[in-house]
C-alpha positions as CSV (number, residue, x, y, z in Angstrom):
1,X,22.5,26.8,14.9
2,X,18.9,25.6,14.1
3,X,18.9,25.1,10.0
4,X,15.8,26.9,9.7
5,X,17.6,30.5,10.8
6,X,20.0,29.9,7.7
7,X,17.0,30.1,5.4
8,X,17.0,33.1,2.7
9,X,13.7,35.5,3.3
10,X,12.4,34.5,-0.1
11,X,12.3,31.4,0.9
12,X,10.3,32.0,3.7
13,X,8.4,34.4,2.0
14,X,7.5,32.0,-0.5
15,X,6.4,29.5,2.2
16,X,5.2,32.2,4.6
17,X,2.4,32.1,1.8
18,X,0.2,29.0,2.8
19,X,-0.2,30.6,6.1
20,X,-2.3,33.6,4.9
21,X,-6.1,32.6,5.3
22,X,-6.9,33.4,1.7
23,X,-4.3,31.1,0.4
24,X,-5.5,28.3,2.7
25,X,-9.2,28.6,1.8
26,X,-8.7,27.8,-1.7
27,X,-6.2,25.0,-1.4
28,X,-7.3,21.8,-2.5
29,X,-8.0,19.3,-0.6
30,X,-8.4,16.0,-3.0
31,X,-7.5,15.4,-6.5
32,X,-10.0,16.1,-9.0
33,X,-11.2,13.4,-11.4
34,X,-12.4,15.0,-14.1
35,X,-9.3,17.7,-14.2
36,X,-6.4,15.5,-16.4
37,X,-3.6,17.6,-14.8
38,X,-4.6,16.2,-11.6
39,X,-5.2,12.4,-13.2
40,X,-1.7,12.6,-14.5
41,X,-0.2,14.2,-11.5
42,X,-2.1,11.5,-9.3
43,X,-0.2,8.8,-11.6
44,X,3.1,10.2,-11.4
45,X,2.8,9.9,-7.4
46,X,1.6,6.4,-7.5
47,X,4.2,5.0,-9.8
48,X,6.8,6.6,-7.2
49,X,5.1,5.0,-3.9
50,X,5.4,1.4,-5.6
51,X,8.7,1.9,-4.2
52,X,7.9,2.1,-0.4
53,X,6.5,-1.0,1.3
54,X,2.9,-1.3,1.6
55,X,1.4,-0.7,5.5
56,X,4.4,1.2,6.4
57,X,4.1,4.8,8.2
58,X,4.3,7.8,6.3
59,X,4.8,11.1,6.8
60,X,2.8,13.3,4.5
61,X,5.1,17.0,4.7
62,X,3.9,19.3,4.0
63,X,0.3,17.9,4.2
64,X,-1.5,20.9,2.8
65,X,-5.2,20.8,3.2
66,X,-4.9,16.9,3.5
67,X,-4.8,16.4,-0.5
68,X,-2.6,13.4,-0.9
69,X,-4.4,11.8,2.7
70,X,-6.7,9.7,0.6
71,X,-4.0,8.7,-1.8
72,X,-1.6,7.2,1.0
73,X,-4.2,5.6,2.5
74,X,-5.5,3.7,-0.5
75,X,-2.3,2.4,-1.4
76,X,-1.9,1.2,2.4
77,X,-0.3,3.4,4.4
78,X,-0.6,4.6,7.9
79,X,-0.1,8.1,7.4
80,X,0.6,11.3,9.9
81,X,0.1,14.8,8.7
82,X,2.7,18.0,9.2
83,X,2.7,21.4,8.2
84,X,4.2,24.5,9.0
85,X,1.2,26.4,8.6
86,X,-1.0,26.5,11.4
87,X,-4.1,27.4,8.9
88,X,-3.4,24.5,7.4
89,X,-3.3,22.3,9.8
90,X,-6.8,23.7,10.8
91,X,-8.2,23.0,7.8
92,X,-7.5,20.1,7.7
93,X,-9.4,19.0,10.9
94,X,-12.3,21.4,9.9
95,X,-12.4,18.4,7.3
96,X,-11.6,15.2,8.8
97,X,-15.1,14.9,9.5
98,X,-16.4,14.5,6.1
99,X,-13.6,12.1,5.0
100,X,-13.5,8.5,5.3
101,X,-9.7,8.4,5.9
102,X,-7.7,10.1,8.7
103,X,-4.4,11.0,10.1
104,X,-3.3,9.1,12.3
105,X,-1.7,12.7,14.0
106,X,-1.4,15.6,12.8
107,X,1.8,18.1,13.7
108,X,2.7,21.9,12.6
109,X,6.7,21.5,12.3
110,X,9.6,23.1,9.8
111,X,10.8,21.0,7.7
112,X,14.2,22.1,8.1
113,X,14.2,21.1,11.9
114,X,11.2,18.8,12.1
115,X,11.4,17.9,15.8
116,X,10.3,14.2,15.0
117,X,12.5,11.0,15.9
118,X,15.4,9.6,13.6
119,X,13.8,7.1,11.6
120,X,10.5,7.4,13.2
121,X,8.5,7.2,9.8
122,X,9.4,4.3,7.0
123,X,9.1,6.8,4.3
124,X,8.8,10.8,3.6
125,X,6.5,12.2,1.1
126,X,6.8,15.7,0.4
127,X,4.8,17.5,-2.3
128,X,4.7,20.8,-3.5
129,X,7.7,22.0,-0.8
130,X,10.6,22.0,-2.9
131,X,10.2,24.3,-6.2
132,X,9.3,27.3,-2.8
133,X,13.6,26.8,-2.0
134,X,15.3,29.8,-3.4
135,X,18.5,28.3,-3.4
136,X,20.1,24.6,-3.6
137,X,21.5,24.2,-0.3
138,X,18.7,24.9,1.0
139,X,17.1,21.5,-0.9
140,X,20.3,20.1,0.5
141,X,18.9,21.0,4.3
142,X,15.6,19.6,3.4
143,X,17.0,16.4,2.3
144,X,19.0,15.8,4.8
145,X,16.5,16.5,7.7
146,X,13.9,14.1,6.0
147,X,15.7,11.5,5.4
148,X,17.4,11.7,8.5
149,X,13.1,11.1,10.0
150,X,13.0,8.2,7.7
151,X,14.3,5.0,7.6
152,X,12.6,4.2,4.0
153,X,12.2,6.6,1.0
154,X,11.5,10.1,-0.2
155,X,9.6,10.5,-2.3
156,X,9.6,14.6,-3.4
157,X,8.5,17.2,-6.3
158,X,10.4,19.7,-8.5
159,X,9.7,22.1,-11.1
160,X,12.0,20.4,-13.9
161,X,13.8,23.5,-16.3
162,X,14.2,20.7,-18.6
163,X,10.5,20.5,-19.8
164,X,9.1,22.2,-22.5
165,X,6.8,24.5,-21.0
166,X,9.3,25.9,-18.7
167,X,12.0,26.7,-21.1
168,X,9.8,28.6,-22.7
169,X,9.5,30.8,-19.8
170,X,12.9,30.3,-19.0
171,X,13.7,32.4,-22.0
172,X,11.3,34.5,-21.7
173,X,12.6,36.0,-17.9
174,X,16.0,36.4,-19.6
175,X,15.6,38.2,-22.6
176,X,13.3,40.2,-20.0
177,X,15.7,40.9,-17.2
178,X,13.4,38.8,-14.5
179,X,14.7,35.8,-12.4
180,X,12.5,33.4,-11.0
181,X,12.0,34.2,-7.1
182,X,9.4,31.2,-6.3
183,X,8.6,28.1,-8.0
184,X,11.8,27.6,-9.1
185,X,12.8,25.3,-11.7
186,X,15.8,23.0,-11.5
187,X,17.1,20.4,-13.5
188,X,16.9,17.0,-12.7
189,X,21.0,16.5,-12.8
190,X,20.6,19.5,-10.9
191,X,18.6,17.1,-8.0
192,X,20.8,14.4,-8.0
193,X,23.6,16.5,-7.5
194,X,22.2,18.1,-4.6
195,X,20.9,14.8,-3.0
196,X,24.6,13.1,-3.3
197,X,25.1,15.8,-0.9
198,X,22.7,15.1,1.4
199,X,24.1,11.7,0.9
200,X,21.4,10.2,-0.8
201,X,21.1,8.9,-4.6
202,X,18.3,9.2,-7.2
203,X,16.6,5.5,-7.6
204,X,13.7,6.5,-9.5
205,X,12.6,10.1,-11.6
206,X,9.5,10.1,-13.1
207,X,7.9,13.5,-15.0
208,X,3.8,14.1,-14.9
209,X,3.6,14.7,-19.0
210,X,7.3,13.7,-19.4
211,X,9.8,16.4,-21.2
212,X,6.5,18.7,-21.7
213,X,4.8,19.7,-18.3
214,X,7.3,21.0,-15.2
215,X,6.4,19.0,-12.3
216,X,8.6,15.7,-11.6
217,X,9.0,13.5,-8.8
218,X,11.3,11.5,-7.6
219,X,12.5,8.7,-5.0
220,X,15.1,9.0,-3.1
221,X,17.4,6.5,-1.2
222,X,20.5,6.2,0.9
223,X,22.9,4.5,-1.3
């Protein structure tokens, strides 16, 4: 059976989303300079790609509106694009002609059955995807479909429950009666658990405003 028919419908509801044209007109398509979430956020990524060897070919998934495109490519990478939203995809060529860097292809595919080549990419960078997953196995899936694409890395995000801001509302949903149905917070034991089971291991966690704001990355690698 195709992994992606397993998939809970608020999972897909949650990434169903970036397919709506209002959502995609308003996603960003570069980091912002002057915006310190993004500065810090833009840091955190770059620590993580040290780890993948420079001119290598990367798959940015899911590539958005093409914000991480200039990143990857200033730190050396050949990069291709994928998305499961169509819109997105759009967008993204709607812009390629007022940007100095490009992708080298561009694909809509699910990321739980991606259609690409085993090991056709050095290294997988996925942003934004994960904390959308309503349930850990369905991380698991994710993981294992990625790095099965990828001979290299992972590099991938997560809302971390461990940081301050999100205990806060953490506590707050409980005493209230309300669960969290998207952007779901995880710890970061929580990860590495999950990818042992994709049989992969953590080599490197690193938060955006460690302990205090909820987005993480990290690498991971087969053991």
């Amino acid at each position: 059976m195709n992994p992606s028919q397993s998939i809970t419908k608020q999972t897909l509801e949650n990434c169903d989303r970036f397919k709506e044209i209002r959502i995609v007109e308003n996603y960003p398509a570069d980091y912002r300079p002057d915006v310190a979430r993004d500065r810090r956020e833009l840091a955190a990524l770059r620590r993580c790609l040290r780890k993948i060897p420079r001119e290598g070919d990367v798959l940015d998934f899911p590539c958005g509106a093409g914000r991480l495109l200039r990143v990857l490519s200033e730190e050396g990478f050949h990069v291709t694009g994928a998305d499961a939203s169509a819109e997105m995809i759009k967008k993204v060529e709607n812009l390629s002609s007022l940007s100095t860097h490009q992708y080298r292809n561009l694909h809509q595919r699910d990321v739980f059955s991606s259609g690409f080549a085993d090991g056709e990419f050095d290294a997988v960078v996925s942003n934004r995807l994960f904390h959308h997953f309503n349930e850990g196995r369905e991380r698991v899936l994710a993981m294992i479909e990625l790095s099965r694409i990828a001979k290299g890395p992972l590099v991938l995000s997560f809302f971390n429950s461990r940081s301050l801001s999100l205990q806060f509302k953490i506590l707050k949903r409980r005493l209230s009666g309300r669960i969290f149905r998207d952007r779901l917070p995880v710890s970061l034991r929580q990860i590495k658990k999950e990818a042992e089971e994709a049989g992969l291991t953590v080599d490197y966690a690193t938060g955006v405003l460690p302990w205090l704001s909820p987005m993480w990355y990290v690498v991971l690698t087969r053991p």
